[in-house]
N, C-alpha and C positions, 0 to 999 in steps of 0.2 A: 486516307481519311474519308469517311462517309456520314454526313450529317441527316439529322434528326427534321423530319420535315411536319413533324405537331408543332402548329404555332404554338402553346404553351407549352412546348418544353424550353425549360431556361438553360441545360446545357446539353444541346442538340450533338455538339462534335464526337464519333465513334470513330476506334479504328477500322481500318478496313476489313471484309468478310465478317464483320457481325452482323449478327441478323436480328437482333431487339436492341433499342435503344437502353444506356444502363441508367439512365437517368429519369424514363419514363416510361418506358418499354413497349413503346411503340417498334411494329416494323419499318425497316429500313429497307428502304429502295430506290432503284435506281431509275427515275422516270423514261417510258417508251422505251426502257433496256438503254438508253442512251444517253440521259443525260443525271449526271449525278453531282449531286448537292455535297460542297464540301467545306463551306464556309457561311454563317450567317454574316449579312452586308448591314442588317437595319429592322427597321418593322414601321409597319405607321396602320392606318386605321382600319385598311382592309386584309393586311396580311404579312407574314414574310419575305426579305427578296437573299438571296441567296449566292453564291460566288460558283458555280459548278464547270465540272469538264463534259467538252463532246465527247464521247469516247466515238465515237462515229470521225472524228477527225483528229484521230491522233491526242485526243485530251488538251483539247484547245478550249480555253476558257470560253464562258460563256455565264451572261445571270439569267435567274431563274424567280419569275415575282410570283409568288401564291396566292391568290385570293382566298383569306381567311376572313369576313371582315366581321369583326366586332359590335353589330349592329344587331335589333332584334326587330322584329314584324316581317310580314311579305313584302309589305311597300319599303322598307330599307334595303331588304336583303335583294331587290329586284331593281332596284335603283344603285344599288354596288357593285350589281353584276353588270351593269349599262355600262357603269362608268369603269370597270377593269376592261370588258372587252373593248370600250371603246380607242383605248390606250391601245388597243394591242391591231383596231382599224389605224387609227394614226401612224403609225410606227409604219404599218404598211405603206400606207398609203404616201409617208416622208420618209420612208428608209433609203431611197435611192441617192438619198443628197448628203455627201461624202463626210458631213458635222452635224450626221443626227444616227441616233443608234438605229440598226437594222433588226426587223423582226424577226426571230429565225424559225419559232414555233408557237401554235396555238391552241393547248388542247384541255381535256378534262380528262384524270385523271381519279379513282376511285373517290367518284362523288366532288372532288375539288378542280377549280380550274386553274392554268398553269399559263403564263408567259414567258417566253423564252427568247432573248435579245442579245445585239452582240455587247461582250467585253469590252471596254475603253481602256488598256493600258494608263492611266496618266494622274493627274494629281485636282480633285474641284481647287474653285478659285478663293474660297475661301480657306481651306488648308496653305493652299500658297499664300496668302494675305495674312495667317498666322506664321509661317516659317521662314518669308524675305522680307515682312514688312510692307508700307502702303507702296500703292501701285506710282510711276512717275507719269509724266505727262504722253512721254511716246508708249509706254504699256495700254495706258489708259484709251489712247487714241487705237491701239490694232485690238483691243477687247471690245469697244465700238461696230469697228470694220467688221469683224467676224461675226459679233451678233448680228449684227443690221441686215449682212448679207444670206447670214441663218433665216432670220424673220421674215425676211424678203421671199425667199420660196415656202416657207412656212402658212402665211397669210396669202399669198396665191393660191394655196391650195384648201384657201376658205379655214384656216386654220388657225386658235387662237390658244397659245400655250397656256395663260393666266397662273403662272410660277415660276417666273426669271428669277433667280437670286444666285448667287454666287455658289451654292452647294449644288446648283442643276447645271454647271457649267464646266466639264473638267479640260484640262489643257493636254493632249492626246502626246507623249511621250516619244512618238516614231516621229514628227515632225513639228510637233508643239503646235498645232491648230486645234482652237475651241471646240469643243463638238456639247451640243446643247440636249440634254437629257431630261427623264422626266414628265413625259405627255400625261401621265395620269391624270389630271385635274384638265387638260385640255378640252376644249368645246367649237365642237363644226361651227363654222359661221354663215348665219342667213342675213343675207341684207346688210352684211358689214355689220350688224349688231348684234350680239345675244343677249336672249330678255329673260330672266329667269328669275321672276320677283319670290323674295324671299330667302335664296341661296346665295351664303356670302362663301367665297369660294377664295384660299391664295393664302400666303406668306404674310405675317404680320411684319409692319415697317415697308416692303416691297408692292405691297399691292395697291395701286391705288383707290379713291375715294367712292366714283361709281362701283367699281368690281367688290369693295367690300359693305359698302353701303347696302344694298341691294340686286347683285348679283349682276349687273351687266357688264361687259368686258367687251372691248372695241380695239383692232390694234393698234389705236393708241395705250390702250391700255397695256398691251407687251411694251410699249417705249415709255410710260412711265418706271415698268420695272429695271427698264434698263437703264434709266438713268438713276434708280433708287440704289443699283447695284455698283454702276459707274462710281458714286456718292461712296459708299460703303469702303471700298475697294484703294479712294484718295485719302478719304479722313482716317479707316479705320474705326469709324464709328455704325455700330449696325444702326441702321436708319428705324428701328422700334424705339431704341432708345430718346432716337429724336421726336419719336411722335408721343410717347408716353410725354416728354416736357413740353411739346408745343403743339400738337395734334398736327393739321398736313400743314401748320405753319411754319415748320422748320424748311418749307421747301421755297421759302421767301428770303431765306438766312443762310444756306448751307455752305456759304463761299465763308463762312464764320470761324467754320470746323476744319476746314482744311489747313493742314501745316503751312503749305506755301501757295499764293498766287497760283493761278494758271492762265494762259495765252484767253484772249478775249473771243477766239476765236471758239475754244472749247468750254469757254464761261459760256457763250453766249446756245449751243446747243444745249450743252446741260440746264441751261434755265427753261428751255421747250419744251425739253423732255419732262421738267417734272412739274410742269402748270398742274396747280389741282383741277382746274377745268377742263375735260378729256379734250372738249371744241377748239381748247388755246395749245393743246398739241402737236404737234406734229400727226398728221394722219396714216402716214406711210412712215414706212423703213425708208422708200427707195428718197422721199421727200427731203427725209436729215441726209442723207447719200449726198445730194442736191446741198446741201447747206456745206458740206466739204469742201475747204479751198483750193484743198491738194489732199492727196493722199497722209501727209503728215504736215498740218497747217503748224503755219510758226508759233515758237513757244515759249513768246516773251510775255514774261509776266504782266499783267496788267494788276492794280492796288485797288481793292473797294473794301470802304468800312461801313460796320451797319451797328445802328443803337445796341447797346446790351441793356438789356431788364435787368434792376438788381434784385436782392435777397433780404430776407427784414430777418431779424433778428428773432428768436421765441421762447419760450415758456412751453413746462411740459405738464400740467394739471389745468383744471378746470373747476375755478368758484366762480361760480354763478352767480353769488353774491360780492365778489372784490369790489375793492374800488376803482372808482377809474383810474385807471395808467395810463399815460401818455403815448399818443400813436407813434408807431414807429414804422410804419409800411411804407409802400413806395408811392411818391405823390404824384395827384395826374399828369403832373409835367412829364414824369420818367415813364407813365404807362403809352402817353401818345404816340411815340416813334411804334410802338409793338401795333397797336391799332390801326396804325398809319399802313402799317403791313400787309394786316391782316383787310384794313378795306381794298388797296391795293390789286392783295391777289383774288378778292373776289368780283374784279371789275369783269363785265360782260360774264358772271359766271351762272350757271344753270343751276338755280340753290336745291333739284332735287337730285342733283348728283350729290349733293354733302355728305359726310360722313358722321355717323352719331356714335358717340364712343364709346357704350356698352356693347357694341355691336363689334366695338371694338375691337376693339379690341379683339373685336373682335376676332370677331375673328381667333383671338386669343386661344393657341393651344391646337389649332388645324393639326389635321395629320394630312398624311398623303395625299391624299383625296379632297379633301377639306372637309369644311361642315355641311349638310346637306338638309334642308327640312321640306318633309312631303305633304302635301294636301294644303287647299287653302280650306277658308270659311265661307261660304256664302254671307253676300253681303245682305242684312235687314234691310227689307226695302223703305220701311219708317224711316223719312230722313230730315230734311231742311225744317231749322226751326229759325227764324228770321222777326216775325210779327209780335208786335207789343203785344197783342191780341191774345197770341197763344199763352201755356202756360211756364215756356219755356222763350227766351228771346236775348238774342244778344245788344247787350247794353253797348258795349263801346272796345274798340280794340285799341291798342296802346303800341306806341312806337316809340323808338326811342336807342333801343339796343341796337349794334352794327354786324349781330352776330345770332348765331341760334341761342336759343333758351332752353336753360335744361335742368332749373329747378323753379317755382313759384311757390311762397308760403304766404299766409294770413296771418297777423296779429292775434290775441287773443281778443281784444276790444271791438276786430273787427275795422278798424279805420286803417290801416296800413298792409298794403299790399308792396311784399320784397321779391324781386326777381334776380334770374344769375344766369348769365350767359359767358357763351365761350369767348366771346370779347374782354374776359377777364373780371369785367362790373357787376358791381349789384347796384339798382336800383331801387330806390322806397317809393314808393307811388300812394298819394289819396287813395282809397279804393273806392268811396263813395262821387270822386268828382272826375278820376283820372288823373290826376295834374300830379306832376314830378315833382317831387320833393326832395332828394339827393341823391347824386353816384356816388357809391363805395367804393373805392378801389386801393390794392394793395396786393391781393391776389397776382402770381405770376403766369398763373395756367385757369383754364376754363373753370367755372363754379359750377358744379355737380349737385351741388344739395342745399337747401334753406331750412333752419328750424328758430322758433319764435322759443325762449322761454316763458313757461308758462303764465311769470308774474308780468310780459312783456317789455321787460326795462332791456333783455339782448338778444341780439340774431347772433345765432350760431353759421357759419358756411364752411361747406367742403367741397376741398378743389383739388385739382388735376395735379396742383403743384404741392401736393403730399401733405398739406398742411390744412388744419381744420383752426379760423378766424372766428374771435367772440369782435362781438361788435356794440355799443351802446349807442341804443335803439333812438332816445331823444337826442343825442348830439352827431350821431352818423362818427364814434371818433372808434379806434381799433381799440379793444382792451387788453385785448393779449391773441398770442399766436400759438396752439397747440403741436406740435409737431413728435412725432414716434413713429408711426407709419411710414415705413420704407417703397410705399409705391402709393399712387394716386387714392384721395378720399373719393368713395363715389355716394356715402348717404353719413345725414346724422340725423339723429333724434335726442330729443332732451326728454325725460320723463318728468308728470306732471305731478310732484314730489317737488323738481325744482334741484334735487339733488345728483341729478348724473348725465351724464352725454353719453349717446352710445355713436360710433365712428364704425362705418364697412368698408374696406380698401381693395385694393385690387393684392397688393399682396394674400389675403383668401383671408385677413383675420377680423376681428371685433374689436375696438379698445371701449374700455368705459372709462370715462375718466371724471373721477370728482376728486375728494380729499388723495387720492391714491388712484395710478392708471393699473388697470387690471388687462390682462388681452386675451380674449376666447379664441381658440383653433380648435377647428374640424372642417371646416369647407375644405372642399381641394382643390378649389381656384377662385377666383374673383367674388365678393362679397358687394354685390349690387345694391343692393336695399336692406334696411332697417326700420323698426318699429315698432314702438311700446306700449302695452298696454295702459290703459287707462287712470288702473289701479298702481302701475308701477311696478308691478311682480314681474309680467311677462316678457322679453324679448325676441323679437324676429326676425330672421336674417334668410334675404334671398341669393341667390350667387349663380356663377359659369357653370356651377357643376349638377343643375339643375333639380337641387332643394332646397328645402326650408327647414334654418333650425329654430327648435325653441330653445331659450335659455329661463333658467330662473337668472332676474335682472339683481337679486339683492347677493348671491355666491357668486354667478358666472357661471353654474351648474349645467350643463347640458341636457335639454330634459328629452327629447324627442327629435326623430328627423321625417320630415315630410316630404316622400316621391311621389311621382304622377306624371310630372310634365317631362316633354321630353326633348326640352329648350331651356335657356338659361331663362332662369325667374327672376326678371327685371325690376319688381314694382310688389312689393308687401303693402298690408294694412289689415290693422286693428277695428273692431267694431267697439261702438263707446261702452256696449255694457260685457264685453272680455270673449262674447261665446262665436264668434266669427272670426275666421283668417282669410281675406281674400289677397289670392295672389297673382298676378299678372306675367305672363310667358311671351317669349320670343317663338311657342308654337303655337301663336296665335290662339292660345284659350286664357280662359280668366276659372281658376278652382277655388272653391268655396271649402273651405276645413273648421270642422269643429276645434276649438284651440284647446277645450278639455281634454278631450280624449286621441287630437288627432287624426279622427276619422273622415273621408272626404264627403264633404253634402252632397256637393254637384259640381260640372263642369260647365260653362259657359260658351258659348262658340256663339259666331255671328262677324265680328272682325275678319277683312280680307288678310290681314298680314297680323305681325309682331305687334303683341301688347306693350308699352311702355309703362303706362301708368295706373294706377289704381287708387281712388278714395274713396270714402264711405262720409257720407250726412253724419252732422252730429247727433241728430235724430234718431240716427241708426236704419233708418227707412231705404234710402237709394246706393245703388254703389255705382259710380262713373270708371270710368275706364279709357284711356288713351291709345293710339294704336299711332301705328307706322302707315295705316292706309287712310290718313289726314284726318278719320274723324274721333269725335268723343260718343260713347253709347250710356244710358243711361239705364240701369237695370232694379226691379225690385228687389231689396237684398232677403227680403224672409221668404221669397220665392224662386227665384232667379230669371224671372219674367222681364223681356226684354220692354221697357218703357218709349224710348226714342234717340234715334240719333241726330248728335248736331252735328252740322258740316259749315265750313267756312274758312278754317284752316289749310294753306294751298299747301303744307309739308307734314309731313310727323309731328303728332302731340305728342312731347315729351314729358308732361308733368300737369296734375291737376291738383286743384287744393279746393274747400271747400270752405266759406264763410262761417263764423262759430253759430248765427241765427240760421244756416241752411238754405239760406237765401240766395247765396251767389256763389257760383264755381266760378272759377278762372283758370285758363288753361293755357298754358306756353309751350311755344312751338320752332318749329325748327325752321319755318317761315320767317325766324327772326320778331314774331309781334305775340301779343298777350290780348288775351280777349277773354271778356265778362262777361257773362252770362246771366242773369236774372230768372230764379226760380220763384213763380209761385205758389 
């Protein structure tokens, strides 16, 4: 058997002595005369990896990883080739160490490059965790051993794997010793830290907070994966699962999920291992080594129970008109122990390691390699607006939430300011005075999104926990609970008709829901943001898969798709009289589209990092903008002239809203606080 080595051919395997592929008709050959492809293993973003024999050694297996990668520009395709050959320095540079694969070859090959490593006879640890079931407590403790001792020369040699999980880990057949695979995503270490703003790199569920938040990775950061993997490996639960319902809060809980107790002794590293705070860590391997009583510490169970959040009951349509229903969600008594957690684990914590969940998710969908974004923006040097004086000054910040904020809306009246943080709450705030006026709560996962309806009598919310809450606005009481959406809400908008809800989820669809729920599909992953026109014809939808659709709002119609960016489009909006789409990227620009015809006005740049948010004046005159690198930018929208930047936010603006007079933006942050702003 001789395989087909064009990454797009979908059935690569030929018999032997043919010389064109029958399936593409490529030539077939045998790389350097010697090593030949006879088995496709996988594929991920830069290429195929393949099963071949030495013929040079008697036809002893061996893989073969192609770099093919499916990226476009010089700056991707030069920053692909970095990161292949840097795998194939690693590999050298750790192949001596008897539980990491050996490099055996390094070449280029007509126009393609080639790595070539030894074969692992044996089984990853995840196929084993599907065919014997969860790991026991003595498994668990020598998968430990072997990593630890892996990392331990690993991270010696200034070396930072950032993609521990159970599919990188196989158990070697000749002796049953772990041997840890997979350097591709790996990164040299300077100064014990790598800084790489921008690049969120790793395994969704397995990575942690900093490494996916914004790209830094510390070997702490290989020993959260390894206790994410440890986690996986007891319960049987992939640890995404746990983040998608509690974001890195399930690592406050996880002793929840597991079948049975374990020894306190192995409670007690696993709780170090997976602090969201990289500093409450363990810093070394050899440090948890140090934390071993013995080689297989005792394995008397120790009993802990932890509050469970319940579930509220719901309804699957949306009148915006009903009447009131009696609440039925969870009362603050039941949300406090969750809270209690959640302040818990972020004692002494460094809040700009947090993680923001669009980012999510990030992460969401990594290949081999991970996600990778090149070039920053210069930052406008127009900055600090502070002075009553000016024409721009911040009026007063708000506190009050125990967590990040990552939706803020305005009434229609203009007197009520709603915010929703990952703390699970929403809060109603004066907006003219500050002063709190009631926490929401019912919610069992973070609040993603705020919409006011139009005649103001209810706030719509979407949350983490799959379900989109109507709320009536003068008594704070729940009116009903929407639920269909099989993965997290991350946006809704109510059209100004009064007649429809539009919902974006992470499962990649749209529902509308009024008299009847409709669901629009064509995204091919995660549906970030929504937003309707004015008029109530238009809908917009931004997502992971880095466009924008329009829809007509009154069929579901699919009318247009909008490319450009070459990041997830975090953050849509409408201009008040229809002829404006401005859109908000994770590559750090802000694109301006005609919504008639489609066409792009202009592109925005000025933001050091990822845009989150985007609003437009009712005016129609200004468009604000949020970013990941703390501050808000204010721009002319009929020109795309950059106006001024405010700063004062010490974390990521998540979310901006603008007053219906124009008068006050307000912007929520990941800083945990809300702050007002005063336009004259």
């Amino acid at each position: 058997m001789i395989c087909c080595l064009n990454p797009a051919c979908h059935n690569p395997p030929n018999p032997d002595r043919t010389m064109f592929c029958s399936n593409c008709g490529t030539g077939l050959v045998v790389l350097r005369n010697r090593y030949r492809p006879i088995k496709t293993l996988g594929g991920g973003g830069f290429g195929k990896t393949y099963l071949a024999e030495d013929l040079d050694k008697l036809n002893e297996y061996c893989v073969i990883k192609q770099f093919a990668p499916r990226v476009q520009g010089s700056a991707a395709i030069n920053k692909a080739t970095e990161l292949f050959e840097q795998e194939a320095r690693r590999l050298q540079q750790l192949g001596e160490h008897p539980q990491i694969t050996t490099l055996l070859a390094y070449f280029e090959e007509e126009n393609n490059l080639y790595l070539v490593q030894q074969f692992i006879n044996g089984q990853n640890l995840l196929a084993e965790l599907k065919q014997q079931g969860t790991f026991n407590a003595e498994k668990i403790w020598e998968v430990l051993l072997d990593l630890l001792n892996i990392l331990k020369t690993v991270h010696q040699h200034k070396v930072i794997h950032r993609d521990i999980k159970p599919e990188n880990i196989i158990r070697r057949s000749t002796d049953g010793k772990l041997v840890l695979i997979d350097f591709g995503i790996s990164k040299q270490l300077t100064m014990t830290v790598i800084t790489n703003p921008g690049t969120t790199i790793g395994s969704p569920g397995y990575a942690p907070l900093e490494q996916i938040q914004d790209g830094k990775a510390y070997p702490a950061s290989d020993l959260y994966s390894v206790g994410a993997t440890c986690f996986h490996l007891l319960s049987g639960i992939h640890p995404w699962i746990m983040w998608e319902q509690q974001g890195y809060g399930w690592v406050s809980s996880w002793r929840e999920h597991l079948q049975q107790p374990q020894s306190s002794e192995l409670e007690k590293i696993l709780d170090k291992l997976l602090q969201k705070d990289y500093q409450q860590r363990y810093q070394s391997a050899e440090e948890v080594l140090q934390d071993f009583s013995s080689p297989l510490p005792s394995l008397s169970p120790v009993h802990s129970t932890q509050a469970v959040v319940g579930t509220q009951s719901s309804s699957s349509s949306f009148p915006v008109t009903l009447p009131h229903q009696p609440q039925t969600g969870i009362s603050p008594a039941r949300v406090k122990p969750k809270v209690a957690l959640q302040k818990a684990s972020r004692q002494n914590t460094n809040w700009r390691t947090r993680f923001l969940v669009g980012a999510a998710i990030t992460i969401v969908g990594t290949q081999i390699y991970g996600h990778v974004r090149y070039g920053l923006f210069p930052t406008n040097p127009i900055s600090v607006i502070a002075s009553k004086d000016s024409d721009v000054f911040l009026q007063r910040t708000l506190t009050g939430h125990s967590d990040w904020i990552h939706s803020v809306a305005i009434s229609p009246d203009g007197k009520i300011l709603a915010s929703g943080s990952c703390d699970t709450t929403i809060k109603l705030w004066n907006l003219a005075t500050g002063e709190l006026i009631r926490t929401l709560t019912g919610h069992s996962g973070w609040i993603h999104s705020l919409a006011f309806s139009p005649d103001g009598n209810i706030l719509a919310s979407g949350s983490e926990d799959k379900t989109i809450k109507l709320w009536n606005l003068a008594t704070g009481k729940l009116i009903r609970t929407l639920t269909g959406h099989p993965r997290w809400v991350n946006s809704v908008a109510i059209s100004s008709d009064n007649k429809t809800l539009a919902s974006g989820s992470g499962d990649g669809t749209i529902k509308l829901w009024n008299r009847q729920t409709r669901t629009l599909t064509g995204h091919s992953d995660s549906v970030i943001s929504v937003a309707i026109s004015r008029d109530s014809n238009i809908l917009a939808s931004g997502g992971f898969d880095n466009t924008i659709k329009l829809w007509n709002l009154a069929t579901g119609e699919h009318i247009r798709t909008l490319t450009g960016h070459s990041n997830w489009v975090y953050s849509v909006a409408i201009s008040p009289d229809g002829n404006i789409l401005a859109s908000g990227s994770y590559d750090g620009t802000i694109k301006m589209w005609n919504l008639t015809t489609g066409e792009l006005i202009r592109t925005l740049t000025g933001h050091s990092d990822r845009v989150n948010s985007v609003a437009i004046s009712p005016d129609g005159n200004i468009l604000a903008s949020g970013s990941f690198d703390n501050t808000i930018k204010l721009w002319n929208l009929a020109t795309g002239e950059h106006i001024r930047t405010l700063t004062g936010h010490s974390a990521s603006v998540r979310s901006l809203a603008f007053s219906p007079d124009g008068k006050t933006l307000v912007s929520g942050s990941l800083d945990e606080t809300i702050k007002i702003w005063r336009l004259k």
